[in-house]
N, C-alpha and C positions, 0 to 999 in steps of 0.2 A: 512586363516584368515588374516594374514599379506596384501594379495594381495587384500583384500576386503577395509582393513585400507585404505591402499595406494591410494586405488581408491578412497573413500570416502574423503579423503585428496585434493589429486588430483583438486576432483570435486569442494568442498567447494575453493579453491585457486582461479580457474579458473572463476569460475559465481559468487564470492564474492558477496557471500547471506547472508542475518544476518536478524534470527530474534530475539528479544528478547536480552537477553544478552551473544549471542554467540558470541566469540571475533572473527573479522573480519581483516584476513590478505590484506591490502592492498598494491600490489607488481604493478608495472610498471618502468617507466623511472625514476634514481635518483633524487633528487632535484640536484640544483645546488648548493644551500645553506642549512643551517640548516631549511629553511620552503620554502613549494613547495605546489601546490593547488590539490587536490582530488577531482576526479569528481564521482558524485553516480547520484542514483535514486530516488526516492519514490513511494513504490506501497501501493495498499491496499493488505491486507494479505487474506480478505476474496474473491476481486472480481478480485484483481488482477491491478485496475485499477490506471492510474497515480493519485499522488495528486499532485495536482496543490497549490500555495500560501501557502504552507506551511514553518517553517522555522527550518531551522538544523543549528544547533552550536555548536562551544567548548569551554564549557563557562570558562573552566580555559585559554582558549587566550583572551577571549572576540572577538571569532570569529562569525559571523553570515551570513549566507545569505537564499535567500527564492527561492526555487523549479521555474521554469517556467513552458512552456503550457504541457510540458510534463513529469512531476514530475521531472526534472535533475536538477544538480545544480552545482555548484563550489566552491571548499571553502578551505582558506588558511590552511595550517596545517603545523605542527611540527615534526618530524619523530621521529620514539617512539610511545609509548603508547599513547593514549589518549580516552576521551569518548566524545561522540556523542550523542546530544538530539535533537528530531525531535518532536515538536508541530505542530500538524492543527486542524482547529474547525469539531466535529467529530470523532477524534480519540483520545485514550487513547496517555499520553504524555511517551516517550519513551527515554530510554538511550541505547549506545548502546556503548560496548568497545571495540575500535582496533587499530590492531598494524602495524603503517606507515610504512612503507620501500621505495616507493616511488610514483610517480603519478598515481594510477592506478583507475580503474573503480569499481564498486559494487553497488550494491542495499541493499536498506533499507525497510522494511515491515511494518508497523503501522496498527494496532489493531483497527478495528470500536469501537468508543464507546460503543456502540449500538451492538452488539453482540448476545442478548437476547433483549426479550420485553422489560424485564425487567430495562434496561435501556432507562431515560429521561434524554434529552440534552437543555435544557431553551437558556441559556446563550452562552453555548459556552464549549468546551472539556475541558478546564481546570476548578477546582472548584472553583476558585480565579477572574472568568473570569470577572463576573460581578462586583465587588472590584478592580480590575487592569483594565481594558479597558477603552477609553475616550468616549464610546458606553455611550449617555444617553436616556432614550425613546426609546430603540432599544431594541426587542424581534423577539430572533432566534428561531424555534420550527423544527426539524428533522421531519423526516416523518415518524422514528418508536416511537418519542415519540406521533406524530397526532394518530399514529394509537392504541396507548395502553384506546384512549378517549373512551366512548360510543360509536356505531355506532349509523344513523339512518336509518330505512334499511336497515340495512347489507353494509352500507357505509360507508370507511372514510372521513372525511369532512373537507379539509384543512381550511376554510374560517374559518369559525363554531369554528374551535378549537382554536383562536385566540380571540372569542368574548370571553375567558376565561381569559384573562389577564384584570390586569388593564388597566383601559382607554380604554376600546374597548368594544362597547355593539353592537345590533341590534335592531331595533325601532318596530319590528312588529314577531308576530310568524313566525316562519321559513323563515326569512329575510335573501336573500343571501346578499345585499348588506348590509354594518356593519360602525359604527360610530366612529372617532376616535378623542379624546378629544372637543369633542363638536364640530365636523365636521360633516359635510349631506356627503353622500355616494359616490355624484359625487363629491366630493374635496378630494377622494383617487385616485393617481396615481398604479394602479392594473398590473401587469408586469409579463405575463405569459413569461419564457424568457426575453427577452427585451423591447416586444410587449404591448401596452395599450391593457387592454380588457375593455370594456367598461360594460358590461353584465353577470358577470362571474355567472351565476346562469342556473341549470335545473328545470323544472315546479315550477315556478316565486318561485325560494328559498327552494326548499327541499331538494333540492343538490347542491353543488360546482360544478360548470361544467370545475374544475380540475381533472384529475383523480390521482390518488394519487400515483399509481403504477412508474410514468416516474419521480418523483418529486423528488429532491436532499433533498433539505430542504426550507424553508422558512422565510424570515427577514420582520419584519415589524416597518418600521421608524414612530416613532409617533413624536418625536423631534428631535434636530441637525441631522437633513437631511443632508448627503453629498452632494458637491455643483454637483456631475454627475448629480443628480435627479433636474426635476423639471414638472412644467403642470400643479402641483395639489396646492391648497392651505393649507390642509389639513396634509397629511400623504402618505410612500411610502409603499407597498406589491410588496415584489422583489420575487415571489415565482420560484425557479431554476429548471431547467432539470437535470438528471443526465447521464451520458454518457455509453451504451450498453458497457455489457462486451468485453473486447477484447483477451479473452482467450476462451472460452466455451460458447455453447450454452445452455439457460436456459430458462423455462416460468414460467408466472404461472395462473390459473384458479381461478377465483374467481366468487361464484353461490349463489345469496343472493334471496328476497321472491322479488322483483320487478324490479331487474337491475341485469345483468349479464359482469362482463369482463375478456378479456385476453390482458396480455402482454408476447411479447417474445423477447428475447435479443440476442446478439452474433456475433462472430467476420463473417466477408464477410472475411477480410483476416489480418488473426491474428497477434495483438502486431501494427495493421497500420490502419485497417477501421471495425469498428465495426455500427451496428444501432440495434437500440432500438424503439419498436413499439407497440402501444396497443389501442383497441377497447374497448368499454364501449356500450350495450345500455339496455334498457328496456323492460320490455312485460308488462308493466300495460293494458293496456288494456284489457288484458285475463282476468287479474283477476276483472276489472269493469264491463265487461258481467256476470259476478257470483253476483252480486249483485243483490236484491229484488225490491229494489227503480230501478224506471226506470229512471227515474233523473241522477244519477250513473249511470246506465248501458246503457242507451245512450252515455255517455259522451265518451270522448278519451284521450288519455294522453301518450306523449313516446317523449324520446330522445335519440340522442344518439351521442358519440364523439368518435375521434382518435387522436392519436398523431403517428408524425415518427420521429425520430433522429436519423440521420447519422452522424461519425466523423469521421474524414481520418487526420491522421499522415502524412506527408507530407513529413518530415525529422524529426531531432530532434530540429528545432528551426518554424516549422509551422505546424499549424495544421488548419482544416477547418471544418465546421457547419454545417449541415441542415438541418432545422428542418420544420415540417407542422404540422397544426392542424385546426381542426374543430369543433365546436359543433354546433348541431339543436334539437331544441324544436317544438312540435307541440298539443296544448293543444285547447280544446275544452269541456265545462263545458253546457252539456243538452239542447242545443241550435243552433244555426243556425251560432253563430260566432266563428269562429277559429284563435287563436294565433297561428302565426310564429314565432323565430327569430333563429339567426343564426349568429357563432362567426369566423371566420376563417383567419387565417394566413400564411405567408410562410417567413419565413428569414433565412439568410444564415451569418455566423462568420467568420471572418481569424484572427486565432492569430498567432502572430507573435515574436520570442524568439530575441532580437537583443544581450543580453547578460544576465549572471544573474540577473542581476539588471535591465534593460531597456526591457519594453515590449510594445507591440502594440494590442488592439484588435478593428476590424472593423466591423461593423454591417450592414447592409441593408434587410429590413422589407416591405414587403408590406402586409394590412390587410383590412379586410371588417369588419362591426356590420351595421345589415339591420334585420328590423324586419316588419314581414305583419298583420295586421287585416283584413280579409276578411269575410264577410258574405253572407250569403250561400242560402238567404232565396229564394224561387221562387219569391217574386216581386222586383224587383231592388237589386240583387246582386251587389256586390263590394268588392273591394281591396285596402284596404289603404298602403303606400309602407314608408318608412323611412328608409336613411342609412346613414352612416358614413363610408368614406373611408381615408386610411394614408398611407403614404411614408415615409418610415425614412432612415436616414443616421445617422450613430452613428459614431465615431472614440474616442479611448480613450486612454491613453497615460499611464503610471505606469513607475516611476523609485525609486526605492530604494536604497539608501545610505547605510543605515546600519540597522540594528533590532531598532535604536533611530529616526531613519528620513526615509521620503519617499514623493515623490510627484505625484499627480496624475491632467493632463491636457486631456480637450479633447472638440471636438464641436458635439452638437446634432443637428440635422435639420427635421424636422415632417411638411408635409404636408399636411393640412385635407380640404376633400372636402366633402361636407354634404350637403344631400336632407332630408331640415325638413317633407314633407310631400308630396306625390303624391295621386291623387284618381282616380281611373279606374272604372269606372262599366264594368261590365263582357258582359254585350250587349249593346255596345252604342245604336244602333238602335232601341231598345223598351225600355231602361231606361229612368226614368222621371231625372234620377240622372247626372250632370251634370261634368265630366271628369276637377277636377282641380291639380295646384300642385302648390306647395308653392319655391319660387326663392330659386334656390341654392346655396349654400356659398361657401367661398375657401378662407385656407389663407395658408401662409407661417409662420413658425416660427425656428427662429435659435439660437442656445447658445451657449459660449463661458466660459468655467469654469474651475479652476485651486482649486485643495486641496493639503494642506501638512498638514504633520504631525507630530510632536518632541518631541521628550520626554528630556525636559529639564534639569533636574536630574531625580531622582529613585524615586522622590516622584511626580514630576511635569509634568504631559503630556499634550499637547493641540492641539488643530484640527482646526485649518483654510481654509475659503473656499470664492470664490466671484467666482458669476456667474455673466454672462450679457446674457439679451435675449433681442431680436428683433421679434418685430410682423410685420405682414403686413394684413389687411382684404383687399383681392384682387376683383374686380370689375365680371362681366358678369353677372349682373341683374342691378334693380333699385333701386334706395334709394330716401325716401318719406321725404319732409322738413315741417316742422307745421310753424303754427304763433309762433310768437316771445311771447312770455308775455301769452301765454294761455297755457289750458290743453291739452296736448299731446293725442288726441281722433281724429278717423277719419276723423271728420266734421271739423277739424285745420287744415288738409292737405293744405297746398297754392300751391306745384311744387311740383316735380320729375324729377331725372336725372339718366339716363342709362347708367351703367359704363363700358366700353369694358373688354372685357376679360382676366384678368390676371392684368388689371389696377386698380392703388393702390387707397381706396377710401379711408382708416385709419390706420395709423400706433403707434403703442405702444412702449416701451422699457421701461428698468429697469436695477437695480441692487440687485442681490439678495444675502448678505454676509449671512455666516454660520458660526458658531463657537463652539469648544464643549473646556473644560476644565477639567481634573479631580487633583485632590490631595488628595493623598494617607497619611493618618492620621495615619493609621497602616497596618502590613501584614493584616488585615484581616476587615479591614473598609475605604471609600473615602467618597470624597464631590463628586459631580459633577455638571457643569456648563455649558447648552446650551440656542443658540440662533440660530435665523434661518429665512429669511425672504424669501417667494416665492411667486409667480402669478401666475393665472390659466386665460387661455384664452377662452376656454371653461365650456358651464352651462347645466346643469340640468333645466329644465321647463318642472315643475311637481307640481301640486296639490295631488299626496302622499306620502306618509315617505320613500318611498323604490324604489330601482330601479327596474321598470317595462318593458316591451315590449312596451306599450304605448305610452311611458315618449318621449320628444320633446328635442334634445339637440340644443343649439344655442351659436355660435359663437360669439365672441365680435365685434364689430363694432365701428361703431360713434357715436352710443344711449349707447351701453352695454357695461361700462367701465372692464377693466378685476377683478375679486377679487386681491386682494392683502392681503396678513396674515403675521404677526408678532409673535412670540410665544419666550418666555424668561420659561426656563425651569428649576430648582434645584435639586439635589437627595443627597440623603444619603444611602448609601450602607455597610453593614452590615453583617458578616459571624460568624458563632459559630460554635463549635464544630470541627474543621479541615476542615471547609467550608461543611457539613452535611448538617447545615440550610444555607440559603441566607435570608437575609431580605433588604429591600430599603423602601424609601418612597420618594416620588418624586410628585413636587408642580410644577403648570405650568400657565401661563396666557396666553390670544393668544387675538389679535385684528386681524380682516378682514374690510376691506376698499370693498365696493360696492358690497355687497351679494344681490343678487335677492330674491324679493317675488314676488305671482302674486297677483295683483286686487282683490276683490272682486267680483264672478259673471264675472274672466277673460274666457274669448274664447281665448282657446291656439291651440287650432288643425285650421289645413288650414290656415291660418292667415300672409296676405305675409307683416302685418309692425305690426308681434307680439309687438314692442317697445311700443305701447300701452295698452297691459292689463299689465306692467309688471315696477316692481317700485324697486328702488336699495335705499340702506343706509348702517347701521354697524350692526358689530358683533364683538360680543368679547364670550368667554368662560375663564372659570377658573377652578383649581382644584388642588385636592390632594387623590394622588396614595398609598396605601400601599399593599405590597407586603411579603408574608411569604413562603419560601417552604423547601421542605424536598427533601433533595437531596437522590442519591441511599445508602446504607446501611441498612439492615433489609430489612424486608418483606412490609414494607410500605413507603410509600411517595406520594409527592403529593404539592398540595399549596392552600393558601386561599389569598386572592383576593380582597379589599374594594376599593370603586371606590367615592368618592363627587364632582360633577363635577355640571355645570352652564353652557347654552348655551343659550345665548341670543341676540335677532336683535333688530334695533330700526331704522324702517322707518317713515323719514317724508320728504313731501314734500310740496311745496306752496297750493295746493291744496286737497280737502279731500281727490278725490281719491289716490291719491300718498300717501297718509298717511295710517297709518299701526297703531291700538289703543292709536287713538291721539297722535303719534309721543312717546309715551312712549315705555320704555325696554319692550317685551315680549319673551316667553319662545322661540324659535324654535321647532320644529314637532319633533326635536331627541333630546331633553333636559329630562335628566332623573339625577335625583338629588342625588339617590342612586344608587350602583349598588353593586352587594356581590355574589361573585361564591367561591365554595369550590371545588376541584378533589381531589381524593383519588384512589388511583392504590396499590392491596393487594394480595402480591403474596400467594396464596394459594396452599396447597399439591400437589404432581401427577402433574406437569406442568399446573392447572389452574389457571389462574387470575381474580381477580375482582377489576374493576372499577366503579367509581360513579362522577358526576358531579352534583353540586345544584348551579341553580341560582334563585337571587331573587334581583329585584329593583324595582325602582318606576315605573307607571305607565306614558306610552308617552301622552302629551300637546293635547288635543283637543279641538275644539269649538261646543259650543250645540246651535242648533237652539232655540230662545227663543216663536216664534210664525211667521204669516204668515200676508201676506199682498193682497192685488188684485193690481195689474200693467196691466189695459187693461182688456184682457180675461183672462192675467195669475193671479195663483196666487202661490207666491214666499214665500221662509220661510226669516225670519230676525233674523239675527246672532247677539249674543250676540260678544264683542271682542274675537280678535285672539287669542285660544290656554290659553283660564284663566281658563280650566278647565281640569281633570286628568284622564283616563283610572283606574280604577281598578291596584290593585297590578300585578307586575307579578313575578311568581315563578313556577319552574319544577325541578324533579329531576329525572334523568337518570341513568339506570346502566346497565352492562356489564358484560357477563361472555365469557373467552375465553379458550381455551384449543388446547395444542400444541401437533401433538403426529405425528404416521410413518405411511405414503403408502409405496403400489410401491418402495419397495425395500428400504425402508429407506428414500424417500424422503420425506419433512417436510410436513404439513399440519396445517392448524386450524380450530378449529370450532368455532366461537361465538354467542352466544344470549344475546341478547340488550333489553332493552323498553326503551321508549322513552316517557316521561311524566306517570312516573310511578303508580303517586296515582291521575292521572288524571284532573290536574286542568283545567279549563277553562277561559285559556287563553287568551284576545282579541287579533286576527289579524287585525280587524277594529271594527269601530264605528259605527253605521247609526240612521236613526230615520226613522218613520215611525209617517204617519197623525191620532191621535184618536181623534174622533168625541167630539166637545164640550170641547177639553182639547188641549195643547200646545202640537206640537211635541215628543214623547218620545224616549227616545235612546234606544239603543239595541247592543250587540256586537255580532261578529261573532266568534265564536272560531273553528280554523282549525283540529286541533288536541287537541281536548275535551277529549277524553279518553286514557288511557294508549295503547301504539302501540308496541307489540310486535313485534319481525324480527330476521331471523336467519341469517346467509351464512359460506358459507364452502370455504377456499381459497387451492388449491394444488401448491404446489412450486415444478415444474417438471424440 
């Protein structure tokens, strides 16, 4: 027994492990003086895996420093007793007590939050997070709290579960693309990784075309955007990878009524290079041949994606990246024409430890978004082609002073080259259809951006930021010059000149400052104060509310000034109960300088000097946010959600057409005036849970045809003004039942069943109208999912 002691002794001395509050002997080289520095680790306790940014301290020295790429750290200490707390966003916050004797090494273990379903992480690991952070407009959601939501399909839906916050709606039934404080879709900067995805949607918005299995967590910047971000005018969605284990191999199965996936994880060579991998796809179609309607059962429908991540330890101050992904959609709806598109990337990281405090991470990115219309019919086939290609270079710089300061510098570089449009017929030789494509664009863009951070006293923190960026719209096509003094329409054309390739034909630049402030009123309530100013060089040109396969993006130029947005942000942050509940309310304005609309009656497709169906002006939005939630404690929790927000444009120009209802304010296509979700998550007996989400807001801006005219042999409907009139209410409520129990030797499993628009509303996806004889146009909506949509899946964690 004694020799058992001794070895268990022994052992603990030797690998100075600590978890919890076991006292940890820390033995090596004396100090020289009464304080010497102690080097540890940080792992996760569940997966094993480094943490990274997190921070350990003794706060009776007011010691502090923060982990590098590979959870290790350094940190001054006292010999003697002392205690040890180690915070990261994620984990339970932890102390830990031991006893110095001299410089030696050991590891430290930290508890996922998250543990059980049962725990939601909103804000961030500690419960005080959202009250003490200078985070304003910034909402973190875990991937076990996505996954406690409703499913639909037996899917989790990382996008989806964010339109549950304030400030964040979608404009149309099962809209992947989502709206954020009175922003259109394409003014979110979407960062799978590091990577823009332009498209993040399967069968146009019934799924996130993230899968949720490789996914760390997710941040979504709605205000004081840090000055690293920029591209979007809007809002940033940083959604993360998470790093394959690097101790054990693990997968897991997941088998739902329309999509099936697996991921599997684990070390190639352990504690050094681990990767992490997972397929996603679909079988709908089987199940559209079982349908009655031949409509449906001609139809077709299926995607499917992957991810891989590799990471390789390198030493203990490098480590390296590698990551790929894909997704393809392939949808055809009873008919002769077939959607493509397709999202795919490949980038690689090196981080770099120069010392506790000084770190380096470097990116490089290359990616595609290319999407095909082709139709299929026997008289003139055809292939419509459109893509967007990018190059990036990232570098980003992080130095930390102390747990009060920290600076972060670094340059971004994105090169985007883009084919707005190609047309192929499939036999030139017996096609009446004529082989065109619309000039290709290219530009260059580069930023330069420096943030700190202080916490000025214990009550006073602030977050400053100034970016610079540099455009260039690069030449190898032609640019078309009008009359002076007239309307910008083909027949004004006077010249064109042909720019050589790579030569500059317009350049942009800017300064984009950021700021956030908070003040801490009391432990358990703040102010907080942002502002934030960004450009997007890239547009959306689109006549609907959502992003499609269709949809035309276009580059700024010498016609298409870039947007520009302003957004001045305030919040009130509020905790009861030993931080139980969280409440905030948070009021926000935002101006945008040169937003696009099109024309009336614009031709957007093929169109090699689109700058004529297409008119620019302002925008502004406003609003105010309330926010309530119930943090973990008891069997319930959950949040409720109230959203009053205003999005509104105001185009005019010299002429009618450049004018937009007579130059006055009107709604935007994603202006929705109300918006109100409640989630509720209810731990029930025997490890089951139930879930529910209810939303319910206004209804999205439309225009109704008022009657018809004859032009020629045509005859054309005439539109009453843009967007003065409202879609129906929209409201659904979802729920969820899930249940955790043992395969296979003990390993874990769940079962859940979902519906999805429960009591069935009929919901519009769109608007249309249809000609009745002897009477004006009449409208009609389309409702996608009209009836309640039941969905099982079963997931095995092997």
């Amino acid at each position: 027994m004694k020799i058992k002691y001794l070895a268990l002794t022994l052992f603990i001395s030797l690998s100075m492990t600590a978890v919890g509050q076991d006292i940890i002997t820390i033995n090596g080289k004396e100090f020289s003086g009464n304080k010497g520095y102690i080097y540890g680790k940080l792992m996760d306790k569940e997966t094993g895996e480094d943490i990274i940014g997190a921070i350990v301290s003794i706060p009776a020295e007011k010691e502090a420093t923060v982990t590098d790429i590979n959870g290790e750290f350094r940190l001054r200490s006292p010999k003697g007793e002392i205690i040890l707390e180690a915070t990261s966003v994620g984990f339970e916050v932890s102390t830990f007590r031991a006893r110095v004797l001299g410089s030696g090494n050991f590891r430290l273990y930290l508890k996922p939050a998250m543990t059980q379903l049962s725990e939601v992480v909103i804000s961030g690991s500690k419960g005080d997070a959202n009250v003490k952070s200078t985070d304003i407009g910034k909402n973190s959601l875990s991937i076990e709290s996505i996954k406690e939501l409703p499913m639909v399909m037996g899917e989790v839906d990382v996008i989806k579960s964010l339109t549950l916050l304030p400030g964040v709606s979608t404009n149309s039934e099962l809209s992947t693309g989502f709206n954020v404080r009175g922003g259109g879709s394409d003014q979110n900067l979407v960062l799978l990784g590091d990577v823009p995805i332009y498209n993040p949607a399967h069968l146009f918005g019934f799924y996130t075309a993230f899968n949720a299995d490789v996914v760390d967590d997710v941040s979504l910047y709605k205000g004081g955007v840090p000055a690293r971000y920029g591209g979007r005018a809007s809002s940033v969605l940083h959604v993360k990878y998470r790093d394959g284990d690097y101790d054990k191999w693990k997968s897991n199965l997941s088998i739902g009524v329309v999509s099936s996936k697996l991921a599997i994880e684990g070390p190639i060579i352990k504690q050094k290079l681990s990767v992490l991998g997972s397929v996603r796809r679909s079988y709908l179609n089987y199940t559209l041949k079982a349908f009655d309607d031949p409509d449906i059962r001609e139809s077709s429908a299926g995607f499917y994606d992957f991810n891989v991540i590799a990471n390789l330890k390198l030493n203990n101050r490098n480590k390296l990246t590698y990551s790929i992904y894909k997704s393809s959609d392939n949808f055809n709806l009873a008919g002769d024409t077939v959607y493509q598109w397709v999202n795919f990337y490949q980038a690689a990281n090196w981080y770099h430890s120069f010392s506790d405090k000084f770190s380096l991470k470097a990116t490089g990115a290359l990616s595609t978004y290319s999407n095909t219309i082709e139709n299929r019919s026997l008289v003139n086939p055809y292939k419509l082609n459109t893509e967007i290609n990018n190059q990036i270079l990232n570098l980003d710089l992080e130095y930390i002073f102390n747990d009060q300061a920290s600076l972060n510098a670094g340059v971004n570089f994105n090169r985007t080259m883009l084919q707005p449009g190609e047309l192929k017929p499939n036999d030139p030789e017996t096609s009446t259809i004529n082989a065109e494509k619309v000039q290709e664009e290219k530009a260059n863009e580069i930023a330069y951006y420096l943030d700190a951070s202080y916490e000025i006293t214990p009550r006073l923190s602030v977050t400053g930021g100034i970016r610079y960026n540099t455009y260039n719209y690069l030449g190898g096509h032609t640019i078309y010059y009008y009359e002076p003094y007239r309307e910008r329409i083909e027949e004004t054309i006077v010249d064109s000149l042909h720019f050589g390739d790579n030569e500059s034909i317009q350049t942009y630049s800017g300064w984009e400052p950021r700021f956030t402030a908070r003040y801490t009123l009391s432990d358990m309530s703040s102010i907080k104060l942002g502002y934030n100013r960004m450009y997007q060089y890239i547009q959306l040109i689109s006549n609907t509310t959502t992003i499609a396969p269709n949809d035309i993006w276009k580059l700024s130029d010498n016609y298409l000034k870039p947007q520009i947005s302003e957004q001045l942000s305030l919040g009130y942050f509020q905790n009861f109960n030993k931080n139980k509940f969280e409440t905030s309310i948070e009021g926000f304005y935002k101006e945008i300088d040169n937003v696009v609309d099109y024309k009336d009656g614009a031709a957007l497709f093929l169109n090699d000097h689109i700058e004529t169906e297409l008119n620019s002006g302002q925008g502004r939005s406003y609003g105010l946010e309330l926010y309530l939630k119930k943090n973990s404690g008891g069997r319930l929790k959950g949040w409720i959600s109230y959203t009053y927000s205003r999005s509104l444009r105001k185009i005019e120009g010299p002429y009618k057409t450049e004018t937009i209802n007579g130059g006055d304010w009107y709604a935007a296509n994603y202006d929705r005036k109300h918006n109100f979700t409640n989630v509720l998550i209810y731990q029930l007996p025997k490890k089951w849970e139930f879930s529910s989400t209810f939303t319910f807001k206004t209804g999205q801006p439309i225009t109704y045809p008022a009657g018809k005219f004859e032009y020629g042999s045509s005859v054309l409907s005439l539109y009453t003004d843009r967007n003065t009139e409202r879609a129906p209410l929209y409201h659904r409520l979802d729920i969820s039942f899930t249940k955790k129990f043992y395969v296979f030797e003990n390993k874990n499993a769940e079962f859940n069943f979902s519906v999805y628009n429960l009591y069935g509303r009929k919901n519009p996806f769109s608007v249309f109208t249809q000609d009745v004889v002897g009477s004006p146009p009449q409208a009609y909506q389309l409702a996608v999912l009209g009836v309640p949509f039941p969905s099982i899946s079963f997931t095995f964690y092997l």
